[in-house]
N, C-alpha and C positions, 0 to 999 in steps of 0.2 A: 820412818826411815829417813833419817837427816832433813824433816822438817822441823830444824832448829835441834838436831841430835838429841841423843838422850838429854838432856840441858832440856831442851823445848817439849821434850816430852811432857812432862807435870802441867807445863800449863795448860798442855792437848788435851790431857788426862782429865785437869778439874775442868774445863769447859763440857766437855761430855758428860761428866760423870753430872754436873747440875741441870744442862741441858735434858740428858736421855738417863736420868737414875740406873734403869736396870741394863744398860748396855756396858758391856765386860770391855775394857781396852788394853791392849800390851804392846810395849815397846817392842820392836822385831827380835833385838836381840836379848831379852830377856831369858834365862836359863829355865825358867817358869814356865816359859810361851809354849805353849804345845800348838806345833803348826799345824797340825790337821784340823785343829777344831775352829781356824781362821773362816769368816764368812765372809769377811772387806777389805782390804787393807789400802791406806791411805798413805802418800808415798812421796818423796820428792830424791831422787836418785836413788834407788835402792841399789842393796849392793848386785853384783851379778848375779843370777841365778836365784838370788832368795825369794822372788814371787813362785819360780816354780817349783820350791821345795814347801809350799802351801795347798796340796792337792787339791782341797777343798774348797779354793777361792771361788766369791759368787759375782765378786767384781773387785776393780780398783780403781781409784778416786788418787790422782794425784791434786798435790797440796799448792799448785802453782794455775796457770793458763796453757802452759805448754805440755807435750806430752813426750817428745824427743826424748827425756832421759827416762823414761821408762822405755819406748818400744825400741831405743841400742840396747837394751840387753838382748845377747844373742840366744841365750834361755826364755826370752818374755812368751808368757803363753797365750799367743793370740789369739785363743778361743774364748779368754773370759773377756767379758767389758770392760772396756776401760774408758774413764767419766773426766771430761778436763775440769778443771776449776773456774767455775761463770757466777759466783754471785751477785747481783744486779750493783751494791758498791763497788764492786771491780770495774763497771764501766763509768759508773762515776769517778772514782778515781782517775782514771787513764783522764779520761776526757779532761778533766780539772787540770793534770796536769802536760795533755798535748796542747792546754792554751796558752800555760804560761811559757811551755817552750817558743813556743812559736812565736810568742808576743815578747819576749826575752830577744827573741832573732832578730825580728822584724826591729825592735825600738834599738837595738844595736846596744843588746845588755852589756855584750863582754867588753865594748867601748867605754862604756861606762863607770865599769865594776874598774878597767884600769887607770881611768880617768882619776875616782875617789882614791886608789893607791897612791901614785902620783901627785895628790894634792892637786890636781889640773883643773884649770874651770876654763871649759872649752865648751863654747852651746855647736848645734848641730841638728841637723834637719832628718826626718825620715818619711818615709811616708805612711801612711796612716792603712789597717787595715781595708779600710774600700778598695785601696789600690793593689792589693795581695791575692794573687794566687794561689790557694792554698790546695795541695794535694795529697787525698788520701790514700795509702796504696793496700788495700785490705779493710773490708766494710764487714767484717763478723761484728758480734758484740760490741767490743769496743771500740776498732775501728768507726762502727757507723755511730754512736754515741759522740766519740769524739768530730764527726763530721759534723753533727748537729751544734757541737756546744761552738765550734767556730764560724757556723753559719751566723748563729745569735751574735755574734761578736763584728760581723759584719766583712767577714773575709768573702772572698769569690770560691768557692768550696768543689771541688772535683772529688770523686772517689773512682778506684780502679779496683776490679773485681775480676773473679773466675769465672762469676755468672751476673749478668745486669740486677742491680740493685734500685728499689724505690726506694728515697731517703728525701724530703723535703728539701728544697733548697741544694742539690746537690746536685751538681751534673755525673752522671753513670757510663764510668767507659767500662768495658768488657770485656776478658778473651784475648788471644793474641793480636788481633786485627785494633782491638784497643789502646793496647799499650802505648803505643810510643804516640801516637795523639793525646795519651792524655800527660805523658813526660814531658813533650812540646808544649803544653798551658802551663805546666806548673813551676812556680815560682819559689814556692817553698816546701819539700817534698819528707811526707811523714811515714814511717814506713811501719805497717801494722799489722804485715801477713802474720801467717802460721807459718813454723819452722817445718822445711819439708828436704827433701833431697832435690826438688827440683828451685826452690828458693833459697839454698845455700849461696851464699856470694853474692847473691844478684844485686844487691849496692856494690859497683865496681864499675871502673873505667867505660866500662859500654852504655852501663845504664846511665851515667856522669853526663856524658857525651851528649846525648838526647833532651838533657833539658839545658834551659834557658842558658846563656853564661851566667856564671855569677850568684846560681841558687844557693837555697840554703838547704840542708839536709836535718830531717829529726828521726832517730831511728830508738825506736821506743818497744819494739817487738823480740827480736834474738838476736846474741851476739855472731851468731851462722852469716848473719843476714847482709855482714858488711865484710868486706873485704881492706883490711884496717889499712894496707900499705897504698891502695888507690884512693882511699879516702886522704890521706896525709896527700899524695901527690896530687888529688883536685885542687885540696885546700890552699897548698902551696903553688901551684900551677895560674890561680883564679877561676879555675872550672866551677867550683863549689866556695861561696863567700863565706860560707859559716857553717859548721856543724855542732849538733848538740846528741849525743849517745849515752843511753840511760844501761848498753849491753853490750858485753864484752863476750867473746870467745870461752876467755879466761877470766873468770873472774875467783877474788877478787882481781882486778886490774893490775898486771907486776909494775912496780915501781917501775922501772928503767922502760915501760913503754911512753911512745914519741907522744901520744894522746894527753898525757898530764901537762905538759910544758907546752903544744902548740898554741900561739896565741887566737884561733880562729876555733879551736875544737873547745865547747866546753864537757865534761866529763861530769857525770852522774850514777850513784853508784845501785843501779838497780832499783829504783825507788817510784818508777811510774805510776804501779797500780799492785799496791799491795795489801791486799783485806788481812785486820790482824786474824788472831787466830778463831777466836769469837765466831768470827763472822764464816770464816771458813768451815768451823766446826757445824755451826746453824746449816751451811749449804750441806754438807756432806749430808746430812740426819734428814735435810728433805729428800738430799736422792734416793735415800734408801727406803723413806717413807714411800717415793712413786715406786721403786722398785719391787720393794714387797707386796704393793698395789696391784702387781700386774703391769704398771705402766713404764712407759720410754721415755728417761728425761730426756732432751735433744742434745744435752753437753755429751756426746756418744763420741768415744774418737772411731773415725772411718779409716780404715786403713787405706783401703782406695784412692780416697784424696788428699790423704796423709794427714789430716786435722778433725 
C-alpha cells in the first residue's frame, strides 16, 4: 500500500518472489486479492480502514521506521502486531548521513556552496569538530548508531533519551529532569525521536530558547517534529545559525514554502536512511521467519510509548 504504489509493487513482488519462492504476494488493491486469506501485510500509508477489512491479519510490517501513518487510521486494529522497519543498513545509513549533515554545518557548507555560485574566493575559519557539541535527541537504533559514528569523527557527543542509555563515548541525559541540561551543552542539535503525540512540535520556540545562541539544528526523524514557522523565526532571529531538514509535514515540500529560499535552512528531500527495497524485503522474511518461530522480534511498536 503506497510503497512506491502499484508502480513499486513489481519490484516488491520480484524481490520476494526470488528471496521466498513459495510466498504468494498482492497488491492491496488487486481485484484478485482475496482479503481474508491475508496473513501480513506490508504497508506505508494504507488507505483508511483497508487493514481492517483483512480479518485474518497475523501482523503488519510497515515499509518505512515510522509507524504514525499506520496507527491514524481510526479503523487500525490494535490487536494485531504491528513491526516498524529496523534493518541494521538503516542505521548505517542514518548514521552516514547524520555526519555529513552535521559536518556540512559545522564547515559552513551553505557558505560555501554560495560562495562557488558567486564565483567568490573568500577563505574563512571554523572550527574543527573537537570544539563541537554534538547532540543526540533519541538513542533507538539509529539514533545511537549515529551517536557512535560522530563520536569516531571526534565531536563531543551527548545523547538525550526516555530511559538512560550506555553508548560509548556518549554522555546520557535522561527523563525530564534531563532535558534541558542536556539542551544547555548542545551546540548542534540532531533530532531522532519517534513521532509520538507527545513529540509533535517539540523543535519550536521553547525548545530553541534553551540551547546555546546561535546552534544549529539537524532534524532527520519526522516532519511532526518541527514546528516550521518557529524554525524560520529562530533562523532569522539568530536563535538557530543553521538548519538542515531531511522532513517535512508535507511532503513532497509545496513549492511556495519559506524553507526552499531561506538562506540559513538547507532542505533535503527525505533521503536520511532509506534501505532500497531488497533490503527491506530481506528484513520483512526474517520477521516472519522469528515470528513463525514462536519468537518476538523487538521492532514491536508499543503503543504505550508510542514507538
Amino acid at each position: 500500500m503506497k510503497s512506491g504504489g502499484e508502480k513499486g509493487f513489481a519490484e516488491w513482488q520480484r524481490h520476494f518472489a526470488e528471496l521466498a519462492p513459495g510466498l504468494a504476494t498482492y497488491y492491496w488493491a488487486d481485484p484478485s486479492f482475496d482479503r481474508a486469506q491475508a496473513d501480513y501485510a506490508l504497508v506505508w500509508e494504507p488507505e483508511p480502514g483497508a487493514l481492517a477489512a483483512m480479518p485474518n491479519l497475523r501482523c503488519i510490517f510497515s515499509s518505512g521506521a515510522g509507524v504514525d501513518h499506520v496507527v491514524h487510521d481510526p479503523a487500525f486494529p490494535k490487536h494485531i502486531p504491528l513491526y516498524r522497519m529496523t534493518p541494521g543498513a538503516a542505521a548505517q545509513r542514518m548514521g552516514e548521513f547524520v555526519c555529513w549533515a552535521v559536518l556540512h554545518l559545522l564547515r559552513d557548507g551553505p557558505r560555501i556552496e554560495a560562495q562557488s555560485r558567486e564565483k567568490k574566493w573568500e577563505e574563512f575559519e571554523r572550527p574543527s569538530a573537537s570544539e563541537m557539541r554534538v547532540g543526540v535527541m533519541g538513542l533507538g537504533a539509529l539514533g545511537a548508531r549515529a551517536a557512535e559514528m560522530l563520536v569516531a569523527l571526534g565531536f563531543q557527543v551527548a545523547g538525550w533519551s526516555r530511559s538512560a542509555k550506555d553508548i560509548a563515548g556518549v554522555e546520557s541525559f535522561s527523563g525530564e529532569e534531563g532535558f534541558a541540561p542536556f539542551l544547555a551543552r548542545t551546540d548542534i542539535l540532531v533530532c531522532l525521536l519517534p513521532s509520538t503525540p507527545a513529540t509533535r512540535h517539540i523543535l519550536s520556540a521553547p525548545l530553541f530558547a534553551q540551547l546555546p545562541r546561535g546552534a544549529m539544528l539537524v532534524n532527520v526523524a519526522r516532519g511532526a517534529h518541527q514546528k516550521m514557522e518557529d524554525v524560520i523565526a529562530a533562523l532569522d532571529d539568530g536563535t538557530l545559525s543553521y538548519a538542515l531538514i531531511d522532513v517535512f509535514e508535507k511532503e513532497p515540500l509545496p513549492q511556495d514554502s519559506p524553507a526552499w529560499t531561506h538562506p540559513r535552512l538547507v532542505v533535503t528531500p527525505h533521503v536520511a536512511s532509506t534501505p532500497n527495497k531488497r533490503e527491506r524485503a530481506t528484513h520483512v522474511l526474517h520477521l516472519i521467519q522469528e515470528i513463525e518461530a514462536g519468537r518476538e522480534p523487538p521492532s514491536r511498536f508499543n503503543p504505550e510509548t508510542g514507538y
